[in-house]
N, C-alpha and C positions, 0 to 999 in steps of 0.2 A: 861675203864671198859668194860669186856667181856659180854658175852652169858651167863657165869654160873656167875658172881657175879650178874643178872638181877634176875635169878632161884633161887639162893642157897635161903631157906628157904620159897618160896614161890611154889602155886602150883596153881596159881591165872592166865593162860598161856596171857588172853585175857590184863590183866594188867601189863602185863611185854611186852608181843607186843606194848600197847600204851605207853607206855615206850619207847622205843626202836624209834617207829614211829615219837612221838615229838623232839627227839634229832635229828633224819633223817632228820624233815622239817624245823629244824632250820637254816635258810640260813645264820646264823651269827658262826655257829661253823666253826672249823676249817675243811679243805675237812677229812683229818684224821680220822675223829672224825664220820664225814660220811659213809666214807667204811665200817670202823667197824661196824655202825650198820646196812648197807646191808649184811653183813658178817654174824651175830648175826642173823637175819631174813631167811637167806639161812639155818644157822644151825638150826631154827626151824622146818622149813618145810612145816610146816601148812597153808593151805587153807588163815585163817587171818591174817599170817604170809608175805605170796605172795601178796595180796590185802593189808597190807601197804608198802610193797615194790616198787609195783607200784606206790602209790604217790608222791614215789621222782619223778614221770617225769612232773607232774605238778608244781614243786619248778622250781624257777630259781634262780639262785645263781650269785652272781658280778663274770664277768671273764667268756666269751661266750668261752672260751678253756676248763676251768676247767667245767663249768655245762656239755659241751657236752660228757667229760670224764667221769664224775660220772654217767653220763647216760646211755654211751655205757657198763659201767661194771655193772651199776643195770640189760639192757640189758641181759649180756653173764650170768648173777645168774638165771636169769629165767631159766634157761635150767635143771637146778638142777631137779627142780617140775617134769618135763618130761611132761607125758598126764594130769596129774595134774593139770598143768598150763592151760588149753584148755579152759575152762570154765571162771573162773576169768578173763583172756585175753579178752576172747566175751562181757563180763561185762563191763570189764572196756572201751574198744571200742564204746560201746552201750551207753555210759552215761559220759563220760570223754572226758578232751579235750587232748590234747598232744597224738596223737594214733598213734606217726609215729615206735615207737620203740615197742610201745604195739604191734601193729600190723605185724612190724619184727620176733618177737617172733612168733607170732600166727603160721604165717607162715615156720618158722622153724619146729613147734611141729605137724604143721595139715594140712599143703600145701595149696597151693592158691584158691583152690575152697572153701575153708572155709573163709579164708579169706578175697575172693571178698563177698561171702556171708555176711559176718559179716559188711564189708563195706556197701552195700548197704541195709542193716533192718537200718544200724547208719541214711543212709543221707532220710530216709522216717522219720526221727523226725527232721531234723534241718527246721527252720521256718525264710528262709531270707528273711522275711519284719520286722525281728528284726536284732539291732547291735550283740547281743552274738549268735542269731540263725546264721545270717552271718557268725560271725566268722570259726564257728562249721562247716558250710555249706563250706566254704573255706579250711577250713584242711580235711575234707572227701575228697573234688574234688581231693586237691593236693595229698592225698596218692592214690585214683582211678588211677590216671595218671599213675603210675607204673604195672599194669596190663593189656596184650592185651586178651579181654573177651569179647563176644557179646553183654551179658547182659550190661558189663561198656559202653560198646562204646555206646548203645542204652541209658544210665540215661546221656553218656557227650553229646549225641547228643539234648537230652530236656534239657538240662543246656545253650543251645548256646540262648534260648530266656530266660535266667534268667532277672532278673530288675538292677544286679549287675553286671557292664562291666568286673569286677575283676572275676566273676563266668565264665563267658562268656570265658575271656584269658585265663583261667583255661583250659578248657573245651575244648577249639581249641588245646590246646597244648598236653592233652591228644590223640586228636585225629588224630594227626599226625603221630600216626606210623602205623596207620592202612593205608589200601592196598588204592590205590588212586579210585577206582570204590565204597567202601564205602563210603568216607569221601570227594570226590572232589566236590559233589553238596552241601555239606554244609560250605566248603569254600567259595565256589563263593560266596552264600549266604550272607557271612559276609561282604566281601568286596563289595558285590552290592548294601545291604541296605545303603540307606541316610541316616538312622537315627544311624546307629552302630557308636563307637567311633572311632574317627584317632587312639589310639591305640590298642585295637583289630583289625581295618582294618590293621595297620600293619602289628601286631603280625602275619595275617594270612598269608599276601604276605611272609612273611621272613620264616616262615615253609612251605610253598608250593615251594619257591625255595629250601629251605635244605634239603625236603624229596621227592624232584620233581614229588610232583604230577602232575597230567593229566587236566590239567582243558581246552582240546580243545574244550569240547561241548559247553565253556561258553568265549571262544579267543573273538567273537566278541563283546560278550555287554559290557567284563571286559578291551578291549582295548579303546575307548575313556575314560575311567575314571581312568586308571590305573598311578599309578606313575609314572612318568618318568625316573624314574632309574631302570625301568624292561621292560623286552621286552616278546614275546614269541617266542618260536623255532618252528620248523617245527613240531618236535611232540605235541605240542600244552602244554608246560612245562618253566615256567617262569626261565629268563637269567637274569644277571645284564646288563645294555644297556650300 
């Protein structure tokens, strides 16, 4: 079933999108069956037409090949909308969870400064002294991570004392690509605390070797504690021993 046998006779548009949208989120139709009514959704056009198209990124469907496939071409449809899309994307960002593809798009249509924008008003609502605020708070970090911005580095750097060591891994790994006079006293940091976990304190040794940060200002208090499968070099930049 098409776009026009959804219309023919009808001029009801919000009822023929919910239409369209329930067949979309049924994770038991065929993928076939799927496209089409992304298909059918692009041909409409409309504002509530986009905003159920989006919700396939919250469906998961059996077969992590097939959902990530139906995802990337829900994806490459947004583009139809053009600046259209600009608004709904912020939306759904702001209040949804699945924002890695939403957020793709955004960026396509309105460039990264909107985008980090849009990122950080989401992660001023997530609340991780809950499991779903958690959650939430974990998929902003991880799409932040993709962005080198002052502002970002500045929200992953108060994310390294989150309550959640998983926020924290997050958070180090974002900030690793930043220049090592930013980010090398909040390395040490991790690795010096007693109380941080053995994996964060990893995680931190094994990016400061891969992106050889500078940590000579901190060679002497992070050598007696230091692994013993790392050394330091003369420039004061972790070796494997």
């Amino acid at each position: 079933m098409g776009l026009f046998d959804f219309f023919s006779g009808s001029k009801d548009d919000t009822k023929s999108i919910d239409k369209i949208k329930r067949r979309l989120m049924d994770q038991y139709r065929q993928t076939h069956e799927r496209y089409e009514c992304m298909d059918d959704l692009a041909k409409v056009g409309t504002t509530p037409a986009l905003e159920a198209l989006l919700e396939r990124f919250l469906l998961r469907v059996s077969g992590p090949t097939i959902d990530e496939q139906e995802k990337e071409y829900c994806y490459k449809l947004i583009g139809s909308w053009g600046e259209a899309a600009i608004e709904p994307l912020k939306k759904f960002i702001l209040t949804k969870d699945a924002v890695y593809f939403p957020l793709k798009a955004l960026r396509d249509l309105a460039g990264d400064e909107v985008a980090v924008e849009t990122l950080l008003h989401a992660i001023k609502d997530c609340d991780p002294g809950y499991h779903e605020g958690l959650d939430r708070l974990r998929e902003i970090v991880s799409n932040l991570r993709d962005f080198q911005h002052e502002r970002v580095r500045d929200v992953l750097v108060s994310l390294l004392t989150s309550r959640s060591s998983e926020i924290r891994f997050y958070a180090l790994d974002g900030l690793a690509a930043y220049p090592s006079d930013q980010v090398g006293e909040y390395f040490a940091a991790r690795m010096l605390d007693p109380e941080e976990s053995q994996r964060v304190k990893a995680l931190a040794y094994e990016l400061a070797l891969e992106h050889g940060l500078d940590l000579s200002q901190w060679s002497d208090q992070l050598t007696p504690n230091m692994p013993p499968s790392y050394v330091f070099d003369a420039e004061g930049k972790l070796q494997r021993a």
